[in-house]
C-alpha positions, 0 to 999 in steps of 0.5 A: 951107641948102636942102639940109639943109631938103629932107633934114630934110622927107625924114627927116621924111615916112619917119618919118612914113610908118613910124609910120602902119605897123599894128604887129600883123601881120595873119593870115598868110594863107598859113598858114591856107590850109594843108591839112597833116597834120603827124604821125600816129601810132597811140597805145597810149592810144587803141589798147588793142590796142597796147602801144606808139604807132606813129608814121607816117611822111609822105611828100608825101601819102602816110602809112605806118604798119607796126603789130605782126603779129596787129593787128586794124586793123579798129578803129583809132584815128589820132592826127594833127595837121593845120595850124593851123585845117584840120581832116580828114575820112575820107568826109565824116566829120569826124575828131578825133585821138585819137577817131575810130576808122576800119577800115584794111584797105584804105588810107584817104583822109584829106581836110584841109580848109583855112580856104577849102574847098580839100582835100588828100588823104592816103592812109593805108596801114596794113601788118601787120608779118610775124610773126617767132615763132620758137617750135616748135609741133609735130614729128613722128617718122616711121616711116620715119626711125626703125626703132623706130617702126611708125607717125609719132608727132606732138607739140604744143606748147602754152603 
């Protein structure tokens, strides 16, 4: 009878102790410490010398994104997401995605800020697809090529 008293008081302080237990999880204080860019991309909505987005691709705090030849990435807008409730900055400006436009000519150095004032810095570097025309622009009959001819004859294409 003792024994079956004490497993009951036992049975009894768990249940107890696991009613007193806050059922609403406190804030996951790891994630909001988080300093993250998670995408980044550059849209053709925000971008209006774009005819497509053009999606970076991450890796660690590195970010690269290849735009289509003859962009001018002097005038760019970056469209990202950072962790939740960091936000980024790029020298002390504050950026907001999808808005700020920024000149990419050289690389960019994005700093995410955490909730606590910890930084993480991403460089962001743009490369210029090489032009891959194939279209013949001009030719050129050489005199010496072509007996009929006294001097070279040079043709243009245009359109």
């Amino acid at each position: 009878m003792k024994k079956t008293f004490s497993w009951i008081t036992v049975l009894i302080a768990i249940i107890t102790l696991a009613s007193c237990t806050n059922p609403v999880s406190e804030p996951d204080q790891v994630s909001i410490l988080k300093k993250d860019i998670v995408s980044f991309s550059f849209s053709s909505e925000a971008n209006a010398n774009l005819s497509d987005n053009i999606v970076g691709t991450i890796s660690g705090t590195e970010i690269t994104v290849t735009v289509p030849y003859n962009t001018d990435v002097t005038a760019l807008v970056a469209t990202f997401t950072v962790s939740p409730e960091a936000s980024a900055k790029v020298n002390g400006t504050a950026q907001a995605s999808g808005k700020t436009l920024n000149d990419f000519t050289n690389p960019v150095s994005y700093a995410v800020v955490a909730t606590d004032g910890s930084i993480k810095n991403y460089i962001v570097i743009v490369v210029t697809a090489p032009n891959t025309a194939n279209d013949i622009t001009s030719f050129t009959f050489t005199a010496e090529a072509n007996a009929v001819l006294s001097t070279d004859v040079t043709a243009t294409i245009s359109g």
